[in-house]
VEXKEGU-342890 format. One line per field, with one value per residue (C-alpha): x, y, z; residue in three letters; residue number from 1. Coordinates in nm, 4 decimals, padded with zeros to 6 digits. Each point is the difference from the previous one (the first is absolute). Layout:
BEGIN
px: (X; ...) $
py: (Y; ...) $
pz: (Z; ...) $
resn: (Ala; ...) $
resi: (NUM; ...) $
END
This chain:
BEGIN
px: (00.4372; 00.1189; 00.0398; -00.2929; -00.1016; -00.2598; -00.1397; -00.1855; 00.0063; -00.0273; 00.3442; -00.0576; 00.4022; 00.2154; -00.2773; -00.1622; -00.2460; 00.1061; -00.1592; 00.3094; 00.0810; 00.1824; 00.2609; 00.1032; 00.2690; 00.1235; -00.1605; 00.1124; -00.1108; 00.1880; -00.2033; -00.2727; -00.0895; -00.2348; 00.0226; -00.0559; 00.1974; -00.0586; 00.0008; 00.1555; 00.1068; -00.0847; -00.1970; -00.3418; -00.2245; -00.2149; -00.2228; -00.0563; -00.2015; -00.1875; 00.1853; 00.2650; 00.3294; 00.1447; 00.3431; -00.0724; -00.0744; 00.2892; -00.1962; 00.2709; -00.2168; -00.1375; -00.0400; -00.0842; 00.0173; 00.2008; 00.1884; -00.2451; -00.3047; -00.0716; -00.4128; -00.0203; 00.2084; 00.2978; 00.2568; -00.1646; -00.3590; 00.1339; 00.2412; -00.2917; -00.2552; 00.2597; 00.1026; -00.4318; 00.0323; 00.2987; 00.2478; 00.2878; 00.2600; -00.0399; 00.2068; -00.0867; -00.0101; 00.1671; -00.2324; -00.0475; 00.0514; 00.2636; 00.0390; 00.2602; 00.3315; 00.2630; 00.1634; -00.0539; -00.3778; -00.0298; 00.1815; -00.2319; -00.2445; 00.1234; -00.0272; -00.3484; -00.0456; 00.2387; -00.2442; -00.3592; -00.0321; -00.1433; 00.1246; 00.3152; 00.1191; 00.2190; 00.0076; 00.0534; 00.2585; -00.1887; 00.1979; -00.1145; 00.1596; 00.3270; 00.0791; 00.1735; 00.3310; -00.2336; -00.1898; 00.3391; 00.1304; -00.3152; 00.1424; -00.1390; -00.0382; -00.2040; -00.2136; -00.3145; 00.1246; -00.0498; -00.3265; -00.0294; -00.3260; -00.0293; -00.3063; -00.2018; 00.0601; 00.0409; 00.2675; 00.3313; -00.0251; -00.0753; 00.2881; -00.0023; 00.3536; 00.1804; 00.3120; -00.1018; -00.2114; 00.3721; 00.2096; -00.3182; -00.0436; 00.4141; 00.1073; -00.3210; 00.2091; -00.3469; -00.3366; -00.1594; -00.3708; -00.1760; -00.3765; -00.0738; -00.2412; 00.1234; -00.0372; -00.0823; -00.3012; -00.1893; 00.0830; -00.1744; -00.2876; -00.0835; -00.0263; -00.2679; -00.1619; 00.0026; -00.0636; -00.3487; -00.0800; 00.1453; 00.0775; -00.2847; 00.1873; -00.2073; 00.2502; -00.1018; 00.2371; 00.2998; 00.1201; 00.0214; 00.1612; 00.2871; -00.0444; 00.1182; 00.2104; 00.1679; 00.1128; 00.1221; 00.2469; 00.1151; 00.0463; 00.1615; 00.2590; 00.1025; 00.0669; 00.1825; 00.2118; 00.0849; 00.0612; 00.2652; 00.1857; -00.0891; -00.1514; -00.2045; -00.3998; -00.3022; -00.2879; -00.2865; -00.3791; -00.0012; -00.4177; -00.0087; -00.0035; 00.2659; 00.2304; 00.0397; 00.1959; 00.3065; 00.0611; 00.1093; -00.2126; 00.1391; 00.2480; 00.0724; 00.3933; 00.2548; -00.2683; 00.1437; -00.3411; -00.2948; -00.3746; -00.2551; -00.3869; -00.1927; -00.2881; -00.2521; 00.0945; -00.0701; -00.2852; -00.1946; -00.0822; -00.1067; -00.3813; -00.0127; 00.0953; -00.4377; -00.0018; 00.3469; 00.0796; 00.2504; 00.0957; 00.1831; 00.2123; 00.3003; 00.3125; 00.0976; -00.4243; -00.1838; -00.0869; -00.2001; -00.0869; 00.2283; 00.2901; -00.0949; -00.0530; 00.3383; 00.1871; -00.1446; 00.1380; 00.3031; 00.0417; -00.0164; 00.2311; 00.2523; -00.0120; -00.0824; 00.1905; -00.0930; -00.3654; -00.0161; -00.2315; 00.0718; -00.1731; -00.0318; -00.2622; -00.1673; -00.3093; -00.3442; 00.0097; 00.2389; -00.1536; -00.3411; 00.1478; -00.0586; 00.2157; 00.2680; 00.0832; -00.0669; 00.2862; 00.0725; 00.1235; -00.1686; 00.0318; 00.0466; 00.2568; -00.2726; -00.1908; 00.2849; 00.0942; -00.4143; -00.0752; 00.2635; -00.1344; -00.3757; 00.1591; 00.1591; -00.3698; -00.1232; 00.2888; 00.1711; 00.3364; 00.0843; 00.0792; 00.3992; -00.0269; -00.1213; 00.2754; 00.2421; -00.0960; -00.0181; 00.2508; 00.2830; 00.0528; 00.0299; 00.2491; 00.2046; -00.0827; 00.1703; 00.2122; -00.1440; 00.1968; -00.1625; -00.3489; -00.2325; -00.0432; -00.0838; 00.3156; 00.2475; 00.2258; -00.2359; -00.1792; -00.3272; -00.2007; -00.2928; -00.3918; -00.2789; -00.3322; -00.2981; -00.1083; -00.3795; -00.0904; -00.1916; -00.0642; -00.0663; 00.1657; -00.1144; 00.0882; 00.0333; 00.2549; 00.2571; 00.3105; 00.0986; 00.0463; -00.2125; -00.2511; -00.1740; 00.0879; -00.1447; -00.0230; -00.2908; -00.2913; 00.2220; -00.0364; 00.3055; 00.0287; 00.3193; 00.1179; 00.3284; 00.0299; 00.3376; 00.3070; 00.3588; 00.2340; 00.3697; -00.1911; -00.1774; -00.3665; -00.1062; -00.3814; -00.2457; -00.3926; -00.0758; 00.2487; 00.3674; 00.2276; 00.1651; 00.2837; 00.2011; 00.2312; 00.1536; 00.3339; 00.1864; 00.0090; 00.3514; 00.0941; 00.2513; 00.1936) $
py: (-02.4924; 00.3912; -00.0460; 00.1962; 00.1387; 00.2872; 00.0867; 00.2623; 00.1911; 00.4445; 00.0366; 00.2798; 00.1602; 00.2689; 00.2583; -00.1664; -00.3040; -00.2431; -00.3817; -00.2363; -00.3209; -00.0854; -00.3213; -00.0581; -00.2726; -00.1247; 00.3236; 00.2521; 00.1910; -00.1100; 00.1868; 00.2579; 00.0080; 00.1806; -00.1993; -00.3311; -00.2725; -00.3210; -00.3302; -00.0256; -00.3422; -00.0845; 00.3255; 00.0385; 00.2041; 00.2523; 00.1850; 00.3499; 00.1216; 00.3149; 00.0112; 00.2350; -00.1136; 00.1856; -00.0129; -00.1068; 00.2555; 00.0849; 00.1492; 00.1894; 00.0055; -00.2985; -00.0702; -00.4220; -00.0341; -00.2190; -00.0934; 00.0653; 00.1094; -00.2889; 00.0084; 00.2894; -00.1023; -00.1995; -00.0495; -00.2744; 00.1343; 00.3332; -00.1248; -00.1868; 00.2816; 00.2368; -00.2622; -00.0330; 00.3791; 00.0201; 00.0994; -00.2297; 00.1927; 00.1452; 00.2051; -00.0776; 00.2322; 00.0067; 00.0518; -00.3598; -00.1741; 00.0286; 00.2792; -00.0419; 00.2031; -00.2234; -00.1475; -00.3434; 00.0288; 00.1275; -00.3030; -00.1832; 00.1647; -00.1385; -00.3464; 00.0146; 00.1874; -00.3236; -00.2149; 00.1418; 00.2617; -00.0808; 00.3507; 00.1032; 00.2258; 00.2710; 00.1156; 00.3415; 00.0361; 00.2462; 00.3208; 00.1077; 00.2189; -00.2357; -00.2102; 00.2078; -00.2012; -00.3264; 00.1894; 00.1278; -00.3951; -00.0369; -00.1911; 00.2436; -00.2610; -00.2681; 00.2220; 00.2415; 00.2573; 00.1819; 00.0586; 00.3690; 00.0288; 00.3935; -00.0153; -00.2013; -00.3330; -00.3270; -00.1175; 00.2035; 00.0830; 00.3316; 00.2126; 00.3492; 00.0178; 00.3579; -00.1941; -00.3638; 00.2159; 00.1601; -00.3108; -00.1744; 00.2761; 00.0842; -00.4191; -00.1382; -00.2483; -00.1176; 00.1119; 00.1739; -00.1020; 00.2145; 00.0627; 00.3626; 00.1101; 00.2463; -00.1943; 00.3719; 00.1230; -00.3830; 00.0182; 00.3378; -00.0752; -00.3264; 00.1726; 00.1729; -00.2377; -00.1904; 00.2883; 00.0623; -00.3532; -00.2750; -00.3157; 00.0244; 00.2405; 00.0068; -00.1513; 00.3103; 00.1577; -00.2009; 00.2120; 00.3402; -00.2345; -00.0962; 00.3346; 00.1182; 00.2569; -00.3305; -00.1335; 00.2935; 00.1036; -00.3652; -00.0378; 00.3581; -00.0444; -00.2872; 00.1312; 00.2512; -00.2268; -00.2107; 00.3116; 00.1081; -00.3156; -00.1866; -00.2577; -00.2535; 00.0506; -00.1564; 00.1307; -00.2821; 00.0636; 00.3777; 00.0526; 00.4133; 00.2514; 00.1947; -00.2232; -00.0401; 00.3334; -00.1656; -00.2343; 00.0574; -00.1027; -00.1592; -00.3216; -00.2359; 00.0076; 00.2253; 00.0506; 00.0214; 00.0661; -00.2211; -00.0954; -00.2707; 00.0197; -00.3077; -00.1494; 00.1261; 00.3346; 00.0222; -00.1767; 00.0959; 00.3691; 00.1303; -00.0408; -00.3468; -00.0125; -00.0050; -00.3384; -00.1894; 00.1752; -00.1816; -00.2280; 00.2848; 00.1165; 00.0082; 00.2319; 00.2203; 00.0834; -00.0468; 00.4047; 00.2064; 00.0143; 00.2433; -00.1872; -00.3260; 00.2004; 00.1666; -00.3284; -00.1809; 00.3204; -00.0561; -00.3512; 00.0878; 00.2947; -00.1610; 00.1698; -00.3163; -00.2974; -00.2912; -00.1478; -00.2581; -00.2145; 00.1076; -00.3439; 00.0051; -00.2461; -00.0244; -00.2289; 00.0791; -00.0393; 00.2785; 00.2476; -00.0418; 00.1579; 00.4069; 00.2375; 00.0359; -00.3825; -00.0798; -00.0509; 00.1363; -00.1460; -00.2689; -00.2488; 00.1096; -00.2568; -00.1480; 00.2360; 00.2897; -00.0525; -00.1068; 00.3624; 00.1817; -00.1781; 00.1437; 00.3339; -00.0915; -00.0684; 00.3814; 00.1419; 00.1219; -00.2022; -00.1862; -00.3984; 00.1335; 00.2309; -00.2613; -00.2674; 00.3142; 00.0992; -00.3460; -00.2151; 00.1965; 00.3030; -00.2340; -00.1861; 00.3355; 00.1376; -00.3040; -00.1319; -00.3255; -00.2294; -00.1562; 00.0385; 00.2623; -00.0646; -00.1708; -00.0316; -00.2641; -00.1087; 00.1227; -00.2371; -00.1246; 00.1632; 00.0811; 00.0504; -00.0968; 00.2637; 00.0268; 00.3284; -00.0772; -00.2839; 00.1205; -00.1576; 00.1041; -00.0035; -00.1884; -00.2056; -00.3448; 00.1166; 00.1742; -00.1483; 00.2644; -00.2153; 00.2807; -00.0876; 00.3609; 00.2357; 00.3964; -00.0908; -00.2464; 00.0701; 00.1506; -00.1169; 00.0341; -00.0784; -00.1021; -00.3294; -00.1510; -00.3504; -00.1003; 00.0986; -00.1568; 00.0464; -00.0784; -00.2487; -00.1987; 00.0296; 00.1101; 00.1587; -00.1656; 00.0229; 00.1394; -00.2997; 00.0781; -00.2955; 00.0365; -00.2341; 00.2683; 00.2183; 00.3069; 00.1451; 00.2519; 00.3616; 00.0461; 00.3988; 00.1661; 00.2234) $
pz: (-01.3578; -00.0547; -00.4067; -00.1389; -00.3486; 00.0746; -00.3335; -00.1658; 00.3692; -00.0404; 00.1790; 00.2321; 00.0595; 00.0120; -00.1380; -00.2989; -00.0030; -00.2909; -00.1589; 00.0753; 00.0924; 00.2831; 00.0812; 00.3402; 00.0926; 00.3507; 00.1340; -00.1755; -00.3005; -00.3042; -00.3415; -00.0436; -00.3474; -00.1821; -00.2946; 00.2041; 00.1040; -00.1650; 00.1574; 00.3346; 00.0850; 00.3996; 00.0387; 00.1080; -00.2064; 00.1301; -00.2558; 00.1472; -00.3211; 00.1710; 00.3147; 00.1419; 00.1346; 00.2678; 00.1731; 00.3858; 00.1900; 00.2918; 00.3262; 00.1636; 00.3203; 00.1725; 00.3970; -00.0083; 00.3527; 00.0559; 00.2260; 00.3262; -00.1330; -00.2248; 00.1357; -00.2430; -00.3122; -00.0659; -00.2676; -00.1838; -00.0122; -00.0920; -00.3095; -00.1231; 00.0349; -00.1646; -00.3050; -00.0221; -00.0687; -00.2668; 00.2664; -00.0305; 00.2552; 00.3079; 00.2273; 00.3840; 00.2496; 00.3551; 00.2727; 00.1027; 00.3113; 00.0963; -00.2313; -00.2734; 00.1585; -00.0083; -00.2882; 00.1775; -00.0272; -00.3362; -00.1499; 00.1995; -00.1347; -00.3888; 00.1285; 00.0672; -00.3291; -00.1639; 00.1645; -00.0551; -00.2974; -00.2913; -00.1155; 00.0417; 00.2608; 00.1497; 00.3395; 00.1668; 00.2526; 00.2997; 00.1684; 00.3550; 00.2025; 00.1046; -00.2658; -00.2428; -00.0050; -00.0741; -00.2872; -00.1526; -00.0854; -00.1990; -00.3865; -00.2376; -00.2250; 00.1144; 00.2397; -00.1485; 00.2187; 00.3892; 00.1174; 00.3002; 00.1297; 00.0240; 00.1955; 00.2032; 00.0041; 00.2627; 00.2394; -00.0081; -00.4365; 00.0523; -00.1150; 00.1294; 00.1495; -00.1603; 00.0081; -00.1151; -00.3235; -00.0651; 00.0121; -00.1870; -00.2986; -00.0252; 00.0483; -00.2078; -00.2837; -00.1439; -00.0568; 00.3022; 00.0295; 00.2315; 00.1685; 00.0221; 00.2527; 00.3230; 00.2989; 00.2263; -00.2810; 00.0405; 00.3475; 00.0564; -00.2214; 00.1086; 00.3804; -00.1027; -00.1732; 00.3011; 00.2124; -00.2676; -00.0664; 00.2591; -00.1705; -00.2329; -00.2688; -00.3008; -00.2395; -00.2583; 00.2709; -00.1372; -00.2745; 00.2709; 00.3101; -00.3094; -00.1248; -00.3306; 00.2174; 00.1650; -00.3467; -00.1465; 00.3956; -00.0604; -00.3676; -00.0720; 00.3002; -00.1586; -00.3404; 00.1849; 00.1688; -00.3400; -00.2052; 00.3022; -00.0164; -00.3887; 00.1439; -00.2128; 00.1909; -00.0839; 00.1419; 00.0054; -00.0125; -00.1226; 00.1242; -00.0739; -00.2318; 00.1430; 00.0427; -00.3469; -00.0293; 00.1273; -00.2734; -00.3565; -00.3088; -00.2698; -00.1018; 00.3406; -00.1454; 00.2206; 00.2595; 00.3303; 00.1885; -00.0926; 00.1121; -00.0222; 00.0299; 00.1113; -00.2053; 00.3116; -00.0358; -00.3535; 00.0562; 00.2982; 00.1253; 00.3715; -00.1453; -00.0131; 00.4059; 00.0666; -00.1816; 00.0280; 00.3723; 00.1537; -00.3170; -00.1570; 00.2926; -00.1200; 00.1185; -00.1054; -00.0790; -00.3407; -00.0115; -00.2349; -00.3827; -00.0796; 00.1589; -00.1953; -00.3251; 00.0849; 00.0501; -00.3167; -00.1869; 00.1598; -00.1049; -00.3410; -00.0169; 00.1948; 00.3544; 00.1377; -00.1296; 00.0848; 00.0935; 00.2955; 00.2174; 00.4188; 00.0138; 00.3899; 00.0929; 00.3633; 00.0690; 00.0194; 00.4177; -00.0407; -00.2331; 00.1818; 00.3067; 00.1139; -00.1893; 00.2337; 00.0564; -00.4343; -00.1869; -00.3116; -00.3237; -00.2125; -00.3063; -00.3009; -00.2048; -00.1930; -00.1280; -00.0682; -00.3714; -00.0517; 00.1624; -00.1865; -00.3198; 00.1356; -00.0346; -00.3171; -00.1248; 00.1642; -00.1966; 00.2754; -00.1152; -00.3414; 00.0405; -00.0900; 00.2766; 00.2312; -00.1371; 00.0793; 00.3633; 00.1237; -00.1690; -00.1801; 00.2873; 00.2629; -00.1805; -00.0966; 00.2984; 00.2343; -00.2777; 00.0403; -00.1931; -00.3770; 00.1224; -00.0637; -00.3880; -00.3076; -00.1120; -00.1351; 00.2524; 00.2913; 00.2480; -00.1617; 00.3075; -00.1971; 00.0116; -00.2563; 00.0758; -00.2056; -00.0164; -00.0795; 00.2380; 00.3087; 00.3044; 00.3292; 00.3736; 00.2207; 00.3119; -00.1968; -00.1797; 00.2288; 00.1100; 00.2609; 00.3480; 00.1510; -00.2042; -00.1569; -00.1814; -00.0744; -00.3764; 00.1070; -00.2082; -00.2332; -00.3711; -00.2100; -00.3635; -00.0080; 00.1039; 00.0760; -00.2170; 00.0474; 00.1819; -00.0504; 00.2907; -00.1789; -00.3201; 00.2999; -00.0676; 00.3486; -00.0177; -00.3178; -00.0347; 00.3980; 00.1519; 00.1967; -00.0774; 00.3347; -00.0146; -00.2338; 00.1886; -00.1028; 00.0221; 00.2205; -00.2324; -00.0528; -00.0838; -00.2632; 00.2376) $
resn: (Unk; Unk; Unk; Unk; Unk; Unk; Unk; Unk; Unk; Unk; Unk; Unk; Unk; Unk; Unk; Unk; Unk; Unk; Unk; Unk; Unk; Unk; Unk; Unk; Unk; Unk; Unk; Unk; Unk; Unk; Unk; Unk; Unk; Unk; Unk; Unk; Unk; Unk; Unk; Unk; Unk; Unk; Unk; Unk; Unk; Unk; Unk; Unk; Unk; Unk; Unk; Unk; Unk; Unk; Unk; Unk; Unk; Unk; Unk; Unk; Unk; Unk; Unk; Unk; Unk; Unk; Unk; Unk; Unk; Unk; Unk; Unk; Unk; Unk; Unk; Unk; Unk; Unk; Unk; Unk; Unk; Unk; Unk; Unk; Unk; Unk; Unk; Unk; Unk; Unk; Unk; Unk; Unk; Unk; Unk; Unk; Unk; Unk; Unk; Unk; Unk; Unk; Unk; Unk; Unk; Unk; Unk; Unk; Unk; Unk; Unk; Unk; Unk; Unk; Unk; Unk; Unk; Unk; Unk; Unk; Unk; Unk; Unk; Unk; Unk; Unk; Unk; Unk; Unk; Unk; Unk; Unk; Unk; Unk; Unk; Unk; Unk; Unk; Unk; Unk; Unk; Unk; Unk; Unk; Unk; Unk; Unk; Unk; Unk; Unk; Unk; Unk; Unk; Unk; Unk; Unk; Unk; Unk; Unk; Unk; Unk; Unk; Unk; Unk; Unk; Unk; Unk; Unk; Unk; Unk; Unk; Unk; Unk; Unk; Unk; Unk; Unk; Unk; Unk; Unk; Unk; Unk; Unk; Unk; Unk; Unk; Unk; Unk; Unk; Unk; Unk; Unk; Unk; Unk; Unk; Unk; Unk; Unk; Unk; Unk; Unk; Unk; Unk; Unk; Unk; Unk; Unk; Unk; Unk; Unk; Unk; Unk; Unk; Unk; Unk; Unk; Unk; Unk; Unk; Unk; Unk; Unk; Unk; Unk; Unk; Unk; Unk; Unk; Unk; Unk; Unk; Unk; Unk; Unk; Unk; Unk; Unk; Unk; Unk; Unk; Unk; Unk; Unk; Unk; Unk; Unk; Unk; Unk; Unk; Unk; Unk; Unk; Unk; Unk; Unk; Unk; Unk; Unk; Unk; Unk; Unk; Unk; Unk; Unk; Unk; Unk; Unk; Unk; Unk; Unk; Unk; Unk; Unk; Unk; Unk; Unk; Unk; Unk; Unk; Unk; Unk; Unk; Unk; Unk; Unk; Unk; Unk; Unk; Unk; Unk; Unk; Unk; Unk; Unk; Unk; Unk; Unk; Unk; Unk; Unk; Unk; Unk; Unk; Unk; Unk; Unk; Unk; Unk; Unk; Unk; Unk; Unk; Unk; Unk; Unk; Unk; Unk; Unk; Unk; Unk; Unk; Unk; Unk; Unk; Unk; Unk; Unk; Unk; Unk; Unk; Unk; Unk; Unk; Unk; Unk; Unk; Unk; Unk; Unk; Unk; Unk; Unk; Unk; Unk; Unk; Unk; Unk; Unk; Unk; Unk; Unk; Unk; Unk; Unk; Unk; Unk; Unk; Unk; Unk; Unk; Unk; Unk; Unk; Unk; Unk; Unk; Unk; Unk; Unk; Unk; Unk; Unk; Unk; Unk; Unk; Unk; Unk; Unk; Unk; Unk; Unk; Unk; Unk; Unk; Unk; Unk; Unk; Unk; Unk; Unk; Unk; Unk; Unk; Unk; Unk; Unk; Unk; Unk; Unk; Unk; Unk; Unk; Unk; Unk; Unk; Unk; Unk; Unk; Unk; Unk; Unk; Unk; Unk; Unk; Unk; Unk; Unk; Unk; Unk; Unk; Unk; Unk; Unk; Unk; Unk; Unk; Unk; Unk; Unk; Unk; Unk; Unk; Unk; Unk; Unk; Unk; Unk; Unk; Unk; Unk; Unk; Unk; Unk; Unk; Unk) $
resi: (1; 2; 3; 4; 5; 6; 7; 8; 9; 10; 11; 12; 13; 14; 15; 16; 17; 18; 19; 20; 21; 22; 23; 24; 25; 26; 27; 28; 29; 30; 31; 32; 33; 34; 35; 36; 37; 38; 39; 40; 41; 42; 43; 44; 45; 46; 47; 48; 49; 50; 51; 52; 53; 54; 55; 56; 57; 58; 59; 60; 61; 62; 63; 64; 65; 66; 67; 68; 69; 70; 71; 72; 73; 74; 75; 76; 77; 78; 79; 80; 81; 82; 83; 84; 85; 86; 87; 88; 89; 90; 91; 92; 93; 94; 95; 96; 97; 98; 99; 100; 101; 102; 103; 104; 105; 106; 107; 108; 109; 110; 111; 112; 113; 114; 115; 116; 117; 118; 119; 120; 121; 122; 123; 124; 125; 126; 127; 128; 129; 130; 131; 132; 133; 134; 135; 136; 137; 138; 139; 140; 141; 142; 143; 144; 145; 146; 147; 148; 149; 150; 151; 152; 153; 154; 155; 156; 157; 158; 159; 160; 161; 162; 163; 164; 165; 166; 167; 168; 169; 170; 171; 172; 173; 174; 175; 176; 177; 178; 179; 180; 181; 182; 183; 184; 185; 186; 187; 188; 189; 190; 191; 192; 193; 194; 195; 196; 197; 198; 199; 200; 201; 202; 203; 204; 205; 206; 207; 208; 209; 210; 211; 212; 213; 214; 215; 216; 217; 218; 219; 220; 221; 222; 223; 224; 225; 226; 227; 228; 229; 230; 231; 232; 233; 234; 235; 236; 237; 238; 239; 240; 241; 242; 243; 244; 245; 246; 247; 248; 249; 250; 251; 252; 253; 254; 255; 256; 257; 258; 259; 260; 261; 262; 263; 264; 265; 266; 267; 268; 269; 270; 271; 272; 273; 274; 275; 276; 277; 278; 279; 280; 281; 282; 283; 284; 285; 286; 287; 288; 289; 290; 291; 292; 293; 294; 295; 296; 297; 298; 299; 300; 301; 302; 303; 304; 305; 306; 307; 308; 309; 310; 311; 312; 313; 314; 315; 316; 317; 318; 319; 320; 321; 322; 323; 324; 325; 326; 327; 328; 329; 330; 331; 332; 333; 334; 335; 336; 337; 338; 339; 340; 341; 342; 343; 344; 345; 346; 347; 348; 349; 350; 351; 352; 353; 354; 355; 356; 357; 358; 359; 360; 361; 362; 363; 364; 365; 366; 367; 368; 369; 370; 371; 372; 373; 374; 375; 376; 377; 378; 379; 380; 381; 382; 383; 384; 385; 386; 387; 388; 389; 390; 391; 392; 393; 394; 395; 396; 397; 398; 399; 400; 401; 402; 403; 404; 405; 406; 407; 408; 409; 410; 411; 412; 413; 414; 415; 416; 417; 418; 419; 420; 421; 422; 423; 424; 425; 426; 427; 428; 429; 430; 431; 432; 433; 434; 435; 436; 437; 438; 439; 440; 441; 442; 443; 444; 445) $
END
């Protein structure tokens, strides 16, 4: 059944937080009402008296593993970890195996996503070095967008060709997506780290290896580049102060040059390395206080636009390993909109500004197609929270495939009720109904 009557819910959209009822038939959203909707023949009722109702969250960056790396994560426990968490589309990223270069495997990439998401999906098509022509027949509208790994990353995805960066920036038809970090600076600082340390780095070393200096070489060449030729960048995972002076504050609306910041970033700071160590390596590096103070003031003047999840999970085998051989990245899908809610609570952000950062920008932002909102005609993707009902992290009740997560221990007092992915009830009271499958994000371009 999607036909749903959600009454009495504090509609959290567009700015304002308002007491309306909400109908939903054969998946989409047919009435918001403020006045209330009366009976509703064939509708299941909800009563939401007390509880906010959020549009699904769209998490513009994602890496699910899958395919070839499946002992980490995979599409099915990701979708279901990210619908637990409020996040009802995802945007996948490309550095698989095999990597996602050819147009070939990225479709195949949307028939495992038909097959196994609960959520639904988008995929990044990958640029390296020699597959510019590929990347160029890319459909801008049923594909996120192209994904340039700037700095260091596996197999052949680096892209530090002069001449593949022009054709890239000056031939770009869609949303660039791009890592920033300079390959030479990490190169030359992890050296002598090594040269100091061995493998045994102290991980409080992570933030100088990917050094501040490293994100802003990276990040400012790249605005460089897209200001000399118009294109359309998106610089992922902003994790400095500095780098914030290349973006423009204000409205998301004529912006040709945009940002995200990921939920760790706002979170975490280079002081909490001593306890968590190697569970929040991430790249590019969770840095200092006054970066994450920085970035959260960025969010909410509109320097950064959107707010993501660089859920990147690796298993424990892996992160227990020295410094130089421990990946970074971990999982984040779950707990993201819970987190950003935590902040909410600090008064860091309002609950509109939260709704904003994570469900409306990402919409404008890609131009995904009726999703996004609370609004009649829209996809009902759509998530039920209760802003006063703690409870606490713990390893019962993750559904990451790699099985921990650095919120563990964490109490939040938020908490995800519901989520609707297009009217089908997928996530209710702690349980993943894993039979529903989402849809391929279609784009307005």
């Amino acid at each position: 059944m999607n036909n749903w009557l959600i009454r009495n819910a504090r509609v959290v959209n567009e700015g304002s937080t308002v007491q309306a009822d909400v109908l939903v038939r054969n998946g989409f959203i047919e009435h918001v009402a403020v006045e209330g909707i009366g009976q509703a023949r064939g509708a299941q009722e909800v009563d939401a008296k007390g509880r906010h109702l959020l549009p699904g969250a769209i998490d513009d960056q994602v890496h699910f593993r899958e395919p070839g790396l499946t002992h980490k994560e995979d599409i099915a426990h990701g979708s279901a970890a990210a619908v637990a968490g409020g996040i009802t589309t995802f945007m996948e990223m490309p550095n698989t195996v095999p990597q996602t270069l050819t147009q070939e495997l990225l479709e195949q990439k949307y028939a495992m996503g038909a097959a196994s998401s609960v959520a639904n999906y988008s995929f990044y098509m990958g640029a390296s070095n020699t597959n510019v022509d590929e990347v160029l027949r890319t459909d801008p509208r049923n594909v996120c967008g192209l994904k340039a790994f700037l700095g260091s990353s596996t197999g052949n995805m680096l892209v530090d060709n002069p001449e593949t960066l022009e054709r890239l920036f000056s031939e770009a038809h869609l949303i660039l997506a791009i890592h920033a970090e300079d390959e030479p600076i990490i190169r030359r600082n992890m050296a002598e780290a090594v040269a100091k340390y061995g493998d045994n780095i102290p991980m409080e070393q992570h933030p100088l290896i990917r050094s501040a200096e490293a994100c802003w070489r990276s990040s400012s060449n790249a605005v460089a580049l897209a200001k000399q030729h118009g294109t359309r960048l998106h610089v992922l995972h902003i994790s400095t102060a500095k780098e914030l002076e290349l973006f423009t504050p204000g409205p998301l609306e004529g912006k040709r040059i945009t940002a995200e910041a990921c939920v760790h970033h706002l979170w975490f700071s280079d002081a909490d390395y001593a306890a968590m160590g190697a569970f929040i390596k991430w790249n590019p590096a969770v840095k200092s206080a006054t970066d994450r103070a920085a970035i959260r003031q960025a969010v909410k003047d509109g320097r950064i636009d959107v707010v993501a999840t660089d859920h990147a999970p690796h298993t424990l085998e892996e992160k227990a390993q020295p410094y130089t051989q421990c990946p970074s990245g971990g999982p984040l899908v779950q707990h993201a909109l819970p987190a950003m809610l935590e902040l909410m609570h600090q008064g860091v952000f309002t609950v509109e500004e939260v709704a904003e950062k994570m469900c409306h920008a990402p919409a404008r932002l890609f131009q995904v197609k009726d999703r996004g909102f609370i609004r009649e005609g829209q996809y009902a993707d759509m998530v039920l929270v209760d802003l006063d009902a703690p409870w606490t992290v713990d390893k019962k009740n993750l559904l990451y495939k790699c099985g921990w997560s650095p919120f563990e221990g964490q109490t939040f007092r938020s908490r995800v009720l519901r989520t609707w992915v297009n009217g089908n009830l997928a996530y209710a009271d702690g349980q993943v109904d894993r039979s529903i499958r989402g849809m391929r994000a279609l784009f307005d371009r």
